[in-house]
N, CA, C and O atoms as a GROMACS GRO file, in nm:
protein
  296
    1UNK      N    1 -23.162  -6.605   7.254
    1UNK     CA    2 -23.164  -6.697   7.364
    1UNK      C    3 -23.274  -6.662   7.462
    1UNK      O    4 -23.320  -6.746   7.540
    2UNK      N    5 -23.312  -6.547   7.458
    2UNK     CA    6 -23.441  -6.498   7.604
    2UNK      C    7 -23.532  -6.546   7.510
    2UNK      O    8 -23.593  -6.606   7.600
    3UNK      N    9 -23.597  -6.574   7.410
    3UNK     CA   10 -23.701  -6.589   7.340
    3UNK      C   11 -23.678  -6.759   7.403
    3UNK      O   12 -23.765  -6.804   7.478
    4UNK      N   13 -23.569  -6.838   7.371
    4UNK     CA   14 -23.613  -6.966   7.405
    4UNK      C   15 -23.586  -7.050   7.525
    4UNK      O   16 -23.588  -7.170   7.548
    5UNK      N   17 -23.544  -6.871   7.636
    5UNK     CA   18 -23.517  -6.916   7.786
    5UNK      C   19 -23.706  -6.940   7.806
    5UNK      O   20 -23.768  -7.023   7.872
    6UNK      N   21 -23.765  -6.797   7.694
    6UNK     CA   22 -23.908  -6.766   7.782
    6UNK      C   23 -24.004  -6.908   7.733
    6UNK      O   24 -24.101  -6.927   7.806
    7UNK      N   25 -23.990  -6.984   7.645
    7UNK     CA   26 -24.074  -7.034   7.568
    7UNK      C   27 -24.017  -7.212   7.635
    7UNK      O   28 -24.080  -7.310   7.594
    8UNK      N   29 -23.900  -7.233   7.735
    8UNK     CA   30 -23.877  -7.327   7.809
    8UNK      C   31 -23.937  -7.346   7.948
    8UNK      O   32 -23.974  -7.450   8.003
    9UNK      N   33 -23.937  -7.173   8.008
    9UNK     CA   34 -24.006  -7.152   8.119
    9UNK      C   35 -24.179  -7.186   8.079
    9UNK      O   36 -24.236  -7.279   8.137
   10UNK      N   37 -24.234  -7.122   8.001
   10UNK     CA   38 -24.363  -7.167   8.010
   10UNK      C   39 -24.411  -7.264   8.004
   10UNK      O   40 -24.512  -7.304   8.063
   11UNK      N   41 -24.336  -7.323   7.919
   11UNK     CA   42 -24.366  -7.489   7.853
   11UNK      C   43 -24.399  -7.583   8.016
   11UNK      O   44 -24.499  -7.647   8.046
   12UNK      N   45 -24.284  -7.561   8.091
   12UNK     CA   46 -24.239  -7.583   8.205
   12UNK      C   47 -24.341  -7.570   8.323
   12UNK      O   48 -24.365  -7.638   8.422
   13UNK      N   49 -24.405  -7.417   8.255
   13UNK     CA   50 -24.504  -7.384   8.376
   13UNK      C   51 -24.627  -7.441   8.346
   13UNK      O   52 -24.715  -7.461   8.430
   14UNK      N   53 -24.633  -7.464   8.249
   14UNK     CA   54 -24.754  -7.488   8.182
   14UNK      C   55 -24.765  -7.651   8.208
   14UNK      O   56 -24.873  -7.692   8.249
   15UNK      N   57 -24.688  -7.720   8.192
   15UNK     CA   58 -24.626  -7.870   8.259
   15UNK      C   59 -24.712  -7.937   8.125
   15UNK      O   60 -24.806  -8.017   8.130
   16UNK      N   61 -24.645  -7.877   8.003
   16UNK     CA   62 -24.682  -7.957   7.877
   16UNK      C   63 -24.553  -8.036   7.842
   16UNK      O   64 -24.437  -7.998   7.858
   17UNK      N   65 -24.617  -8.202   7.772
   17UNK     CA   66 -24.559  -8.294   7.851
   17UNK      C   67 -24.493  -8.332   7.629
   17UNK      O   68 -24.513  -8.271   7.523
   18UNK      N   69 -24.435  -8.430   7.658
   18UNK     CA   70 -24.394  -8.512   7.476
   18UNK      C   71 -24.399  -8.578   7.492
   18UNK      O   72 -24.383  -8.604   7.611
   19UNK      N   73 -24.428  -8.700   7.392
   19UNK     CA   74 -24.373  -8.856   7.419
   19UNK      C   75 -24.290  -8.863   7.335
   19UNK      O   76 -24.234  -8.973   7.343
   20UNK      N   77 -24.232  -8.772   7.217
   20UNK     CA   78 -24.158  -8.742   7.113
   20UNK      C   79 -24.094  -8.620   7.144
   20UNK      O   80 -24.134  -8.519   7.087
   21UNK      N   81 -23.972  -8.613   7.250
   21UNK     CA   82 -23.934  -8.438   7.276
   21UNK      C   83 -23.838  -8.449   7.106
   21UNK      O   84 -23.854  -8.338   7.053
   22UNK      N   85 -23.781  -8.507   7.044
   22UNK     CA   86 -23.689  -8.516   6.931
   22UNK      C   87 -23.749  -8.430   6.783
   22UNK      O   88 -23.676  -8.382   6.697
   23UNK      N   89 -23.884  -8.428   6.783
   23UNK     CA   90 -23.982  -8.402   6.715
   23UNK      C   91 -23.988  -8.277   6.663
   23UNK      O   92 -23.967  -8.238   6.548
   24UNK      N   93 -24.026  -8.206   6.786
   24UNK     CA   94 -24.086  -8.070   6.789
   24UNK      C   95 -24.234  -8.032   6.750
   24UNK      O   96 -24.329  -8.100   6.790
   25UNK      N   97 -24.251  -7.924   6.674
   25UNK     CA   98 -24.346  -7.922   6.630
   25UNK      C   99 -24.467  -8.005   6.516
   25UNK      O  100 -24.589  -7.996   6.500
   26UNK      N  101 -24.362  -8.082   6.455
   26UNK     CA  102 -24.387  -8.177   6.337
   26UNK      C  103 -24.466  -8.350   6.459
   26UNK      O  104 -24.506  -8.451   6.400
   27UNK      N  105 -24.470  -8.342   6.594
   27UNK     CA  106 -24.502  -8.462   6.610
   27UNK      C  107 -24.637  -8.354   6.732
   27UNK      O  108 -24.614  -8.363   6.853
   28UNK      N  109 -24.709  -8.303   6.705
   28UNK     CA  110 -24.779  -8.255   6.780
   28UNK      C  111 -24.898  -8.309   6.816
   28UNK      O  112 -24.973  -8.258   6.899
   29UNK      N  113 -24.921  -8.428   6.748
   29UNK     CA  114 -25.008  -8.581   6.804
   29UNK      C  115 -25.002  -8.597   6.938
   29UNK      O  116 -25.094  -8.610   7.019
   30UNK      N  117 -24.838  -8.594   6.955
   30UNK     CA  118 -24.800  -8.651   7.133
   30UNK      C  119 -24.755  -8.570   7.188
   30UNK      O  120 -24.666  -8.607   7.265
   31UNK      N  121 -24.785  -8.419   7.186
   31UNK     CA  122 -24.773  -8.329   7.291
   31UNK      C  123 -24.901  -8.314   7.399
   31UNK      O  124 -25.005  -8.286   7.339
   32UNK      N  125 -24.908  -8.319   7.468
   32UNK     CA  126 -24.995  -8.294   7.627
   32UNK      C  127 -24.990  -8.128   7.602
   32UNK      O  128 -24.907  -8.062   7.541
   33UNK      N  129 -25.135  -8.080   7.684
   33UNK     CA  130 -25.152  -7.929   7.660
   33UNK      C  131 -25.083  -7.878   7.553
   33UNK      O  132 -24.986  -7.804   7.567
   34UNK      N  133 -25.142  -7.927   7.405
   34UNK     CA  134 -25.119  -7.865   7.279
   34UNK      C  135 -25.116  -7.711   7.265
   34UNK      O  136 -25.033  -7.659   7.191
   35UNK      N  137 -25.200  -7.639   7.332
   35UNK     CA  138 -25.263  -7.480   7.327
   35UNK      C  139 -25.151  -7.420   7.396
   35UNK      O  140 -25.110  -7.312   7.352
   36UNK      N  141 -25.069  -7.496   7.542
   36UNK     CA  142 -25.033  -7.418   7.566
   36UNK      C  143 -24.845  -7.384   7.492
   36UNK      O  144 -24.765  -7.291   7.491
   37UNK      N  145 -24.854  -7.525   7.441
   37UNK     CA  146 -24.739  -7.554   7.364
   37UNK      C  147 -24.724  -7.437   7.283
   37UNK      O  148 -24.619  -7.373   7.289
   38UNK      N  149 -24.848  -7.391   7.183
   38UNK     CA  150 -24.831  -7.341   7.097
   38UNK      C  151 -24.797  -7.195   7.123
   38UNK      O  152 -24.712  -7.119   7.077
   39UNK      N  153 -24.902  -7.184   7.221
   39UNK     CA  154 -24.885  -7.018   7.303
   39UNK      C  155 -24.736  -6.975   7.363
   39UNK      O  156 -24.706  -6.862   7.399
   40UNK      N  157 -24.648  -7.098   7.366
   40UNK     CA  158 -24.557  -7.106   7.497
   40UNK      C  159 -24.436  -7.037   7.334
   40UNK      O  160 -24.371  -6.933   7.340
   41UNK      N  161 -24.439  -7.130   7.215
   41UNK     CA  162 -24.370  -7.088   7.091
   41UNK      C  163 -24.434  -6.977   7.061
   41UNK      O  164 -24.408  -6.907   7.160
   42UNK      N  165 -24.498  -6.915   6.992
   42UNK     CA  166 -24.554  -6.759   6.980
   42UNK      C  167 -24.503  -6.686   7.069
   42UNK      O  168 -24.421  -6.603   7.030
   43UNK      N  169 -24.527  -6.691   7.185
   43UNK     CA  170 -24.457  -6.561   7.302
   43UNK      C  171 -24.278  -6.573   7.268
   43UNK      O  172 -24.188  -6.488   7.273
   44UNK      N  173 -24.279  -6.683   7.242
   44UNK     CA  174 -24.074  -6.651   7.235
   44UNK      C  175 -24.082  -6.625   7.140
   44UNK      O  176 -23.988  -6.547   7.134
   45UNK      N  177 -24.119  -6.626   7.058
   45UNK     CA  178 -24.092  -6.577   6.879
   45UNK      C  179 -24.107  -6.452   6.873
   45UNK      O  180 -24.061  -6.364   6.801
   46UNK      N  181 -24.182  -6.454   6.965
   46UNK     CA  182 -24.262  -6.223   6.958
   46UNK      C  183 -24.142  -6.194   7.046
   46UNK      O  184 -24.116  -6.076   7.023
   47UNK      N  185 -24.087  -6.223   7.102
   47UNK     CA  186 -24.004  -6.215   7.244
   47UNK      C  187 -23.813  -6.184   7.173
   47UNK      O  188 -23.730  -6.097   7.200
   48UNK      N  189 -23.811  -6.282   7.092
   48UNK     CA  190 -23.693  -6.317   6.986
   48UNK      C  191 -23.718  -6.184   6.902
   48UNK      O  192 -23.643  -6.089   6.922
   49UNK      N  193 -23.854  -6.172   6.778
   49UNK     CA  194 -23.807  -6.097   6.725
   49UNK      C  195 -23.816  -5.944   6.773
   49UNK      O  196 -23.781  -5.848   6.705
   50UNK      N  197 -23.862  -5.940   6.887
   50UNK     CA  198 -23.845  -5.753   6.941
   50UNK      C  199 -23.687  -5.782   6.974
   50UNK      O  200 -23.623  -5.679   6.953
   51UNK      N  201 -23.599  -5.895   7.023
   51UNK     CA  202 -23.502  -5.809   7.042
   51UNK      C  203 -23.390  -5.829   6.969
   51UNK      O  204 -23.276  -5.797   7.000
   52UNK      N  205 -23.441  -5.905   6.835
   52UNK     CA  206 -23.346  -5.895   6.738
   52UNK      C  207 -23.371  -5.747   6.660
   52UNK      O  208 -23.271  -5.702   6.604
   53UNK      N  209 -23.504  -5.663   6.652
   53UNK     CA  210 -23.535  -5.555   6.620
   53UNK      C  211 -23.459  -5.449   6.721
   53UNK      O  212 -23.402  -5.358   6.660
   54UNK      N  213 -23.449  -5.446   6.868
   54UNK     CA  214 -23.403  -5.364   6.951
   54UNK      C  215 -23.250  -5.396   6.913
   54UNK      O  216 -23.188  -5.292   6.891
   55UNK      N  217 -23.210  -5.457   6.906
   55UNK     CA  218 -23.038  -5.491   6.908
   55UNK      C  219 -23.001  -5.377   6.797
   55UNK      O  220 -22.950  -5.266   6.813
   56UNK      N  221 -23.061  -5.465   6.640
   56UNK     CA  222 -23.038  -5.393   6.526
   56UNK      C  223 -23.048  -5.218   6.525
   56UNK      O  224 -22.969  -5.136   6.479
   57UNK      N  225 -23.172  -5.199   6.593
   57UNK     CA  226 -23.195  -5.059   6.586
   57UNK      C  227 -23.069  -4.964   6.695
   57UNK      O  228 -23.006  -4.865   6.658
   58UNK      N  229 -23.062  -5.015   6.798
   58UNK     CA  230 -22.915  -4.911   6.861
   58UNK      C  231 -22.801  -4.998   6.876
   58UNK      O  232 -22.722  -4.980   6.969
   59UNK      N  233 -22.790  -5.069   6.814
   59UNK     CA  234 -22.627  -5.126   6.792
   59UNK      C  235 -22.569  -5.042   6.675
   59UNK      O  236 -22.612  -5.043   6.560
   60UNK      N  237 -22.463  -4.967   6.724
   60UNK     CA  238 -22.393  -4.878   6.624
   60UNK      C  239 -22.318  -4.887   6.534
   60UNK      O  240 -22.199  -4.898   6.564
   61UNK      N  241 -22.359  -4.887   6.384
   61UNK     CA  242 -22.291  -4.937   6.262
   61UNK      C  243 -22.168  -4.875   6.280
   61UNK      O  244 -22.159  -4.760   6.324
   62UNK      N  245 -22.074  -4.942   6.251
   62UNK     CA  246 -21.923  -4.926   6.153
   62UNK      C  247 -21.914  -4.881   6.054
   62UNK      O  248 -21.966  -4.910   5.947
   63UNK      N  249 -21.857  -4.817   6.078
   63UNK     CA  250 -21.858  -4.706   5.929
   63UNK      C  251 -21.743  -4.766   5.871
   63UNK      O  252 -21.683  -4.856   5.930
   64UNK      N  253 -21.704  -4.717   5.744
   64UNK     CA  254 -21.621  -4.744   5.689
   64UNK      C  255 -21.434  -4.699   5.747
   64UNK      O  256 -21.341  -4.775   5.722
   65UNK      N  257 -21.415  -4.562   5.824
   65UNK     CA  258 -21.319  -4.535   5.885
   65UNK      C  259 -21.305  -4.642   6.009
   65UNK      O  260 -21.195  -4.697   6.004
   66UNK      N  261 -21.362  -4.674   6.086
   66UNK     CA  262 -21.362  -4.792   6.212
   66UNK      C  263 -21.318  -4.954   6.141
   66UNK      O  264 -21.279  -5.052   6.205
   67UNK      N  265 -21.329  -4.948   6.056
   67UNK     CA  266 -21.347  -5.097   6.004
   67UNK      C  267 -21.211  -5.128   5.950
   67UNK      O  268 -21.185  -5.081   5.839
   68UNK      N  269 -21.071  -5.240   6.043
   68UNK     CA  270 -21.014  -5.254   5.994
   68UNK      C  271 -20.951  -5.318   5.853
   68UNK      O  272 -21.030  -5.383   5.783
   69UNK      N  273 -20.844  -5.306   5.818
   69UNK     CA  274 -20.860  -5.385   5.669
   69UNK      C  275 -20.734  -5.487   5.676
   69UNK      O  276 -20.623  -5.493   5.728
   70UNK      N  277 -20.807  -5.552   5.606
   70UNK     CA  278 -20.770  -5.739   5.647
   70UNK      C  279 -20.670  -5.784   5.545
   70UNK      O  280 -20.734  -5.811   5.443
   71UNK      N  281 -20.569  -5.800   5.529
   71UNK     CA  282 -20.479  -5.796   5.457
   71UNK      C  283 -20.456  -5.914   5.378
   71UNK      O  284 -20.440  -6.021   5.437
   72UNK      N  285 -20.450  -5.907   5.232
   72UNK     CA  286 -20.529  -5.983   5.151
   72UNK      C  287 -20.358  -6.100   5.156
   72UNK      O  288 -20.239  -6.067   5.153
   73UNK      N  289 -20.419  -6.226   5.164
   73UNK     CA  290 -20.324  -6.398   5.176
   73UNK      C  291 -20.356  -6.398   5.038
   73UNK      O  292 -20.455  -6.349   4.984
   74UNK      N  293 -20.254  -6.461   4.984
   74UNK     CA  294 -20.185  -6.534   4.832
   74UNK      C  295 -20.207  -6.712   4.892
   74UNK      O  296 -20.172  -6.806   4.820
   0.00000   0.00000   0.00000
């Protein structure tokens, strides 16, 4: 979600405009400040994947003793 809080704020700051917001990237004919559109997606994507990398790396696996067991339905 911070990757596409950051990539709403810029868009925003950047005051790049759609005549197609439904689109996305596939209607980029009718985006206003194209460059910064694109720059505005790249920074959240770099933004997204550091902290899907930070999460993964110190979020502390479950081991097999922690992990309850789910009691098997007929």
């Amino acid at each position: 979600m911070v990757g596409g809080a950051l990539t709403g704020a810029m868009t925003m700051a950047f005051n790049v405009t759609s005549q197609a917001p439904h689109g996305g990237i596939f209607v980029f004919f009718a985006i206003g400040q194209l460059q910064w559109f694109v720059i505005s997606i790249i920074a959240g994507t770099i933004v997204s994947a550091l902290a899907v990398v930070a999460l993964k790396r110190w979020a502390a696996p479950k081991t097999a003793a922690t992990v309850e067991a789910v009691p098997a339905t007929v």
